[in-house]
N, C-alpha and C positions, 0 to 999 in steps of 0.2 A: 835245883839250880841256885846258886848264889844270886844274895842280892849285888845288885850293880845299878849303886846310884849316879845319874847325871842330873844335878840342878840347876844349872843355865843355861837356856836354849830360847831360839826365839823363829816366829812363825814369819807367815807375809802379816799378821797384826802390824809390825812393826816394821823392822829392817832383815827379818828373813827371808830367805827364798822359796820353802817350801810352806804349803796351806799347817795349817793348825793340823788335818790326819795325814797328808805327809811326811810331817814330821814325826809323829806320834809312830807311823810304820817303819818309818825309817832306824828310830830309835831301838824298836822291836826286832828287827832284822840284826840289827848290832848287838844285842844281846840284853839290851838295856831293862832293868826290870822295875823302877822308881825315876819317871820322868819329870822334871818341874818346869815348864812352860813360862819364861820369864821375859817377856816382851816389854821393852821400853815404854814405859807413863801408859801402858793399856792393858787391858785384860780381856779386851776382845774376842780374842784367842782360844779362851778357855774354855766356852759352852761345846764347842765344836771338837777341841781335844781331848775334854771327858769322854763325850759320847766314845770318840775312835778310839782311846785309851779304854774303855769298857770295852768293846767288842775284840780288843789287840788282846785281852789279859794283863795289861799295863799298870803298876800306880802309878796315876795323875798326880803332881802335887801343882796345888793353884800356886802361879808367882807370879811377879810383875818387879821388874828394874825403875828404879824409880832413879831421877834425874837432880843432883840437889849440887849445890854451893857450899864451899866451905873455906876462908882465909883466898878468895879470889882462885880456888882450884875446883874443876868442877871432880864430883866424886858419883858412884854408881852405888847406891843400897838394894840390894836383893829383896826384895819380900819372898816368904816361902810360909806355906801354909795358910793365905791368908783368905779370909771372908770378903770376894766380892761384894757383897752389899752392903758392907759396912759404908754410912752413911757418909764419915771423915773421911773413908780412903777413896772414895768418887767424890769429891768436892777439890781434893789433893789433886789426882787426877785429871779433874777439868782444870784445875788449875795450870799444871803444866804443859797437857794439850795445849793451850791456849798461846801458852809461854813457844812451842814447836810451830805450831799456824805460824807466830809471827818473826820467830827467825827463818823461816823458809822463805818469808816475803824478803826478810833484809837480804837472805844470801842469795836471792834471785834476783834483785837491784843491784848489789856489787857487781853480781856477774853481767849484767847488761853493762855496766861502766867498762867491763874490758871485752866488751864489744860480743858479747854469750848471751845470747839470745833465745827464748821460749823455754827455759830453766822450771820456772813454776809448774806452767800447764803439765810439761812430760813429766814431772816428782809428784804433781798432786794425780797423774792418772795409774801410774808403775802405783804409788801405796794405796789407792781406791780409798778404801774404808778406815785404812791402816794409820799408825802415824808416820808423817814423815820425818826422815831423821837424813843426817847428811852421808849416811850411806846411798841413796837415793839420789841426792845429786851427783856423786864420785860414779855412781853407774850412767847418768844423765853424757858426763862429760867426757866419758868414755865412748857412749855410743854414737855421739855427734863426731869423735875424733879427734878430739882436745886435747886430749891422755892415752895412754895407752897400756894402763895400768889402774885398777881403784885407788894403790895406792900413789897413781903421781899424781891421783887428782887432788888426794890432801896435801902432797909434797909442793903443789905446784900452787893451788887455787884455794882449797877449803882447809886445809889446816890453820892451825893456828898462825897467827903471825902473818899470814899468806891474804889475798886482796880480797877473796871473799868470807873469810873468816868472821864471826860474827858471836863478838863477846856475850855471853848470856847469863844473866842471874836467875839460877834456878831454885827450887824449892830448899831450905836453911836446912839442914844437918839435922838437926833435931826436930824439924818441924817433919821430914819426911818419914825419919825411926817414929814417930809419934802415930803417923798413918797405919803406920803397919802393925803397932803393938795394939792398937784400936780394934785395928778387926784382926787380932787374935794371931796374928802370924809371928815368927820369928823373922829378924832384922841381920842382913849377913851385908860386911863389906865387901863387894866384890871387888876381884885380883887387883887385889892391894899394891904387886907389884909394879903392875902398868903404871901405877902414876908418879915413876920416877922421885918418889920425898925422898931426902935424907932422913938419918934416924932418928934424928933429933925431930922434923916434922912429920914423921911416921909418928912414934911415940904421942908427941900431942895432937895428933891425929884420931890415935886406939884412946887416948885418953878422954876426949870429946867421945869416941862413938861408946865406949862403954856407960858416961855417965849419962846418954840421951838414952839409954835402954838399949843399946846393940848387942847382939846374942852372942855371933861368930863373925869369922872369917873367912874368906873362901883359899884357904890353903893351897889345893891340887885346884888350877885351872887353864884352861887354852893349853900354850906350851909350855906354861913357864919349865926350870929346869933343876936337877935336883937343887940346886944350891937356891934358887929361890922357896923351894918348896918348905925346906929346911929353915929358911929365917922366916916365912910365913907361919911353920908352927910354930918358932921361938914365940914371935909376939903373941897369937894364942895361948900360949902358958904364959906367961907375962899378965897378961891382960884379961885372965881367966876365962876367955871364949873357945865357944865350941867351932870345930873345924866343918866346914864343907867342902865342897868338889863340883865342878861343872868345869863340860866343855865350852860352853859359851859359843855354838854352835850354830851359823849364820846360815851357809851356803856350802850346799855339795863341792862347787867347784872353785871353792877357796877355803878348803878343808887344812885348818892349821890344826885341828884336835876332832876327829870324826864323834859323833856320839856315844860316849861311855867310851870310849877309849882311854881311859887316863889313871894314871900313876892311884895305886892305892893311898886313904888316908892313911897316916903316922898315927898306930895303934896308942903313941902317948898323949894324943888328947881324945876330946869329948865330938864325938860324930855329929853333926847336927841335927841330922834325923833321930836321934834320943831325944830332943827338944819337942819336937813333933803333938808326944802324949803327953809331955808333962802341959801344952801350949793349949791343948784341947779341951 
């Protein structure tokens, strides 16, 4: 059986729908044979993924989406490989936890101002253990009947710009690649495309994340389409990083890229799973 890697995915730890071995069978089902479990500012996730990833016949790879700042845009760094118990990369962690606790209060005050009411209680009981992140409200304000869509509840309420929107300075660019080269993992920017830069702030974008230690790029992700695919490996060879790949895989029933379904890497760059043994 060919390898078939997907490195972003995320559990109920975080903002997914399905448990930590949910996921892990579900990935299995789809053919998947190298899983990386990358759940936003948590690693919760992970004990419970191994285990079911051991019993599936699965490689686990430890990850975790770390949440960072950079020129007033917020950006998403992958860790992949990395050493839960590294001491730096739980200190990071609580740090940003801490930083999610208290924009879920501020965007739970906005939405009382436009008269949205019991916001907290129903986000903080939907993530239980997990973190909360504003996918969890966008479900929130769907279920009450606000929206009628996830995505009009960031069109309407939680996106940017929008009244419950909730500017936040997250963990610095380099201060987060530092976590993750700490306990031993490699540093990927996740889909680069999403965050709309020009190329000129793209560029000093990959120029920052290369000199803070960034590894790769996430190349193949979600849906992007060939023609993003293709300028995500340009800068790759630009920028001498190795490519990766993830569906960035929330929820069955808003399956924009199902697990492992996605576009092979461009054989002219460096796979990031080769990083894996040189990082061990």
């Amino acid at each position: 059986m060919p390898e078939n890697y997907d490195l972003h995915s995320h559990s109920t730890a975080s903002d997914g729908a399905l448990s930590p071995s949910e996921l892990i069978q579900r990935a299995k089902d789809k053919g998947v044979t190298s899983l990386a479990l990358t759940d936003h500012d948590t690693t919760d996730g992970l004990a419970e993924a191994k285990q079911a990833a051991t019993e599936a016949g699965i490689d686990l790879i430890s990850g975790i989406e770390l949440s960072t700042s950079w020129h007033k845009h917020c950006l998403h760094i992958v860790g992949l490989n990395i050493d839960t118990e590294s001491p730096r990369l739980k200190e990071g962690i609580y740090k940003l936890q801490a930083i999610r606790r208290e924009r879920a209060e501020q965007i739970a005050g906005k939405l009382e101002k436009k008269r949205i009411l019991g916001a907290l209680d129903a986000v903080k009981t939907a993530a239980g253990a997990g973190m909360i992140t504003r996918t969890h409200f966008a479900d929130f304000l769907l279920s009450e009947g606000h929206v009628t869509t996830q995505q009009e509840a960031f069109d309407r309420y939680i996106g940017q710009g929008k009244p419950a929107y909730v500017s936040t300075e997250w963990a610095g660019l380099e201060e987060a690649i530092g976590w993750i080269k700490e306990s031993g993992g490699v540093a990927v920017l996740a889909h680069p495309m999403r965050y709309k830069l020009t190329a000129s702030w793209m560029k000093r974008l990959l120029t920052a994340f290369k000199e803070a230690g960034g590894d790769a790029i996430e190349v193949v992700c979600g849906r992007n389409d060939p023609t993003e695919i293709q300028t995500s490996m340009q800068y790759a060879q630009k920028f001498d990083l190795a490519g990766s790949k993830g569906s960035d895989f929330h929820n069955p029933k808003y399956v924009w890229v199902e697990l492992g379904r996605l576009n092979p890497l461009p054989d002219r760059i460096k796979p990031v799973w080769d990083l894996f043994e040189a990082h061990a």
